[in-house]
N, C-alpha and C positions, 0 to 999 in steps of 0.2 A: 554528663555529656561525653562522649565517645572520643577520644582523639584521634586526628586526621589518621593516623596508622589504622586505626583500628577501622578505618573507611575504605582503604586503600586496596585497590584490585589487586588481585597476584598472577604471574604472568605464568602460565601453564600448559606444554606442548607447543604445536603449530600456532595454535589458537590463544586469542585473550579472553580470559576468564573471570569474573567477579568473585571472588571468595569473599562470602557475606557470612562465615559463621563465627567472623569476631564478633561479627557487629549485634550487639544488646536487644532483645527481642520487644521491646519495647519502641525500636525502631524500626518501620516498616518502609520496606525499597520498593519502590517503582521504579518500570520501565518503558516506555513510550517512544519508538519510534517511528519516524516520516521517511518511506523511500530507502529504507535499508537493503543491503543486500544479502543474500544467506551468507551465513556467518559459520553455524556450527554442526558439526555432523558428529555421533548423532543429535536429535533435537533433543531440547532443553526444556521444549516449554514444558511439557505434562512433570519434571522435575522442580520448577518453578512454581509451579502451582500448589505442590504437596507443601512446600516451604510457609512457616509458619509467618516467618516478617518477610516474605514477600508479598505488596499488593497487588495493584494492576498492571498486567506486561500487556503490550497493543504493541502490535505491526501495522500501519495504517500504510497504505499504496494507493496509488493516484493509480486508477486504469488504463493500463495499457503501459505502465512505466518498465520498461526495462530492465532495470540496475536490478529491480526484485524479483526478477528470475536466473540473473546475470553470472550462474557458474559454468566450466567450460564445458560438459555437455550440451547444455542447452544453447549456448553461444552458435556448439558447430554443427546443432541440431537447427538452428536457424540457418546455419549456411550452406543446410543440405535444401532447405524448403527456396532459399532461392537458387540453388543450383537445379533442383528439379524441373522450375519455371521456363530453364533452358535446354532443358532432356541432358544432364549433367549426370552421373550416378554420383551416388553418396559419397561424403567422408567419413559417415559416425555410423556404426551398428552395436547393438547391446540392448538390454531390455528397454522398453516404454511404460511409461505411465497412463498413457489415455488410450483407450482402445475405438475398436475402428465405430461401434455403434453407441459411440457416448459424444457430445457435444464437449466441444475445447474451449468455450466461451460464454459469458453468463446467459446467452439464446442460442435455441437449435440452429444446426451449421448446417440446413439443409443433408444432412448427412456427410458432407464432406468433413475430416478434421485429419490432422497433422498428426503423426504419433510420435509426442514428445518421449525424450529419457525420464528416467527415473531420477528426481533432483539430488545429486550429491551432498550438496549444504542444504541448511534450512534457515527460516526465518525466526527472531525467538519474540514471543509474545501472540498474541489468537490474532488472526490475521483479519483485516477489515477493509476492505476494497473501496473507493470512492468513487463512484460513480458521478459523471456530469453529464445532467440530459436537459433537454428544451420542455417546458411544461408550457401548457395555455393558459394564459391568466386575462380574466375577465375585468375592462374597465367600465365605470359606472359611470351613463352617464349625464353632463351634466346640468343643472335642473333649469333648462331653457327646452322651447318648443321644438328648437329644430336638434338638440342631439340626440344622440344615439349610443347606445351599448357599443363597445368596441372589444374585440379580444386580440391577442395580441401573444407574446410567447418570452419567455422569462428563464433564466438557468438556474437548476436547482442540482443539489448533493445528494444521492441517496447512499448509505454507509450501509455496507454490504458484508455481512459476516459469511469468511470463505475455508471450509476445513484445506487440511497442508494437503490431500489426498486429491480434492475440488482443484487447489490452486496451481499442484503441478499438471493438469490437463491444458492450464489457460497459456496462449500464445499471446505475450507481452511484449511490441516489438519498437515501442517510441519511447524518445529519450524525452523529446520540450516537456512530456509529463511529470519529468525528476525534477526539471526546475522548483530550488526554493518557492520563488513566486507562484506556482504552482499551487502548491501544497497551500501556502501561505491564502491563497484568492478558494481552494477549493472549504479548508476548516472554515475559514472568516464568514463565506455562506451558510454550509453547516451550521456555526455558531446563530445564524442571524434568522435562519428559519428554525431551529430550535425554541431558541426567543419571539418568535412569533413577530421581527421585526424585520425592518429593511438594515443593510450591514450597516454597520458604520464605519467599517474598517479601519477600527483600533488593533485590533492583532497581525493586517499589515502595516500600522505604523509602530508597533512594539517592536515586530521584528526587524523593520528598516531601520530604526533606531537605534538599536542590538547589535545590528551586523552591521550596520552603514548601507546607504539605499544604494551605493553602489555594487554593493556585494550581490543582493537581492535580487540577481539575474534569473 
C-alpha cells in the first residue's frame, strides 16, 4: 500500500501538476471531471493516455456552460460579439479557431458563426458534451373504451463526444449550466436512461448529502 506521500501532487510552474510516477503501477489513476475550466497549456491529455497507470480521464460539460471555455481570449472574444451587436469595433485581434464556412455549434449556423481565438488552456481528459433535449414519448392507453393514445415530451441526456479542435469552434455563453445541480440532474438522467429506467434520483441525493443541500445551488 503506497503512502500518502507517495500520492501527493507536486506543485510545478504556473500550473498544478499531478506527479504520478511514485505511485506503483499496480495503481491505476483516474480522472473525471464536471464543468472544469481549461487548466493546462500545453494539453496533457494525448500524454495521459500513453501513461501506463493511468485509466479514464473525462471532461464532462453541460452545454452551453461557460467556465469550459472560460480563458481570457475567449472571455474578450465574447465581449467583442456583444460589442459588435452595437456596431462597437473590437478589443481582441490574433489568430481564430473556427473559420467563416464551418459551423460553431453542434447544428449548422445557417452560415453565420463568430470566429473564436485559438484556446490558450485546455481541458484535460476526452471531452464529452451533454446535451438536454425534449424527446416525444408515447403514453398507452388505458384499457377502457373511451382512451386514447396520448404523446407527450420527456428530457433526455444525449453525451456527445467532442474533439479539442470541434470544441474551440463552439460559443459557450451560460453560466445556470455550471451549476452543481446542473450536472447533478443532467448524469442522474443519463444514469437512468442508461438503466433503462425512470431516475430515482439517488445521485442527487448522494451529492446533497456530501455537500449538504444547501450547497447544491
Amino acid at each position: 500500500m503506497p503512502s500518502p506521500s507517495q500520492l501527493r501532487g507536486s506543485w510545478t510552474g504556473p500550473l498544478t501538476n499531478v506527479s504520478i510516477t511514485a505511485v506503483p503501477l499496480e495503481i491505476k489513476l483516474s480522472l473525471v471531471t464536471f464543468g472544469s475550466a481549461p487548466t493546462t497549456t500545453p494539453s496533457v491529455t494525448g500524454i495521459c493516455r500513453d501513461l501506463p497507470n493511468i485509466g479514464l480521464t473525462l471532461a464532462i460539460i453541460n452545454e452551453y456552460d461557460m467556465v469550459s471555455r472560460a480563458d481570457r481570449s475567449y472571455l474578450r472574444s465574447v465581449v467583442d460579439l456583444y460589442r459588435s451587436s452595437h456596431g462597437l469595433p473590437p478589443v481582441l485581434s490574433g489568430p481564430t479557431a473556427a473559420s467563416k464556412d464551418g459551423p460553431d455549434t453542434f447544428q449548422e449556423s445557417n452560415n453565420r458563426s463568430w470566429p473564436l481565438p485559438i484556446p490558450q488552456y485546455n481541458l484535460v481528459g476526452d471531452i464529452t458534451v451533454l446535451r438536454l433535449r425534449l424527446s416525444a414519448v408515447s403514453t398507452a392507453p388505458i384499457d377502457d373504451a373511451f382512451s386514447q393514445a396520448s404523446t407527450s415530451t420527456a428530457p433526455i441526456v444525449e453525451a456527445v463526444k467532442v474533439t479539442p479542435e470541434k470544441f474551440a469552434k463552439l460559443l459557450f455563453c451560460d453560466l445556470a449550466t455550471h451549476r452543481r445541480r446542473a450536472y447533478v440532474e443532467r448524469m442522474d438522467l443519463l444514469a437512468a436512461q442508461m438503466c433503462g429506467s425512470p431516475g430515482d434520483g439517488k445521485l442527487s441525493e448522494w451529492v446533497a448529502g456530501f455537500y449538504g443541500s444547501e450547497t447544491l445551488g
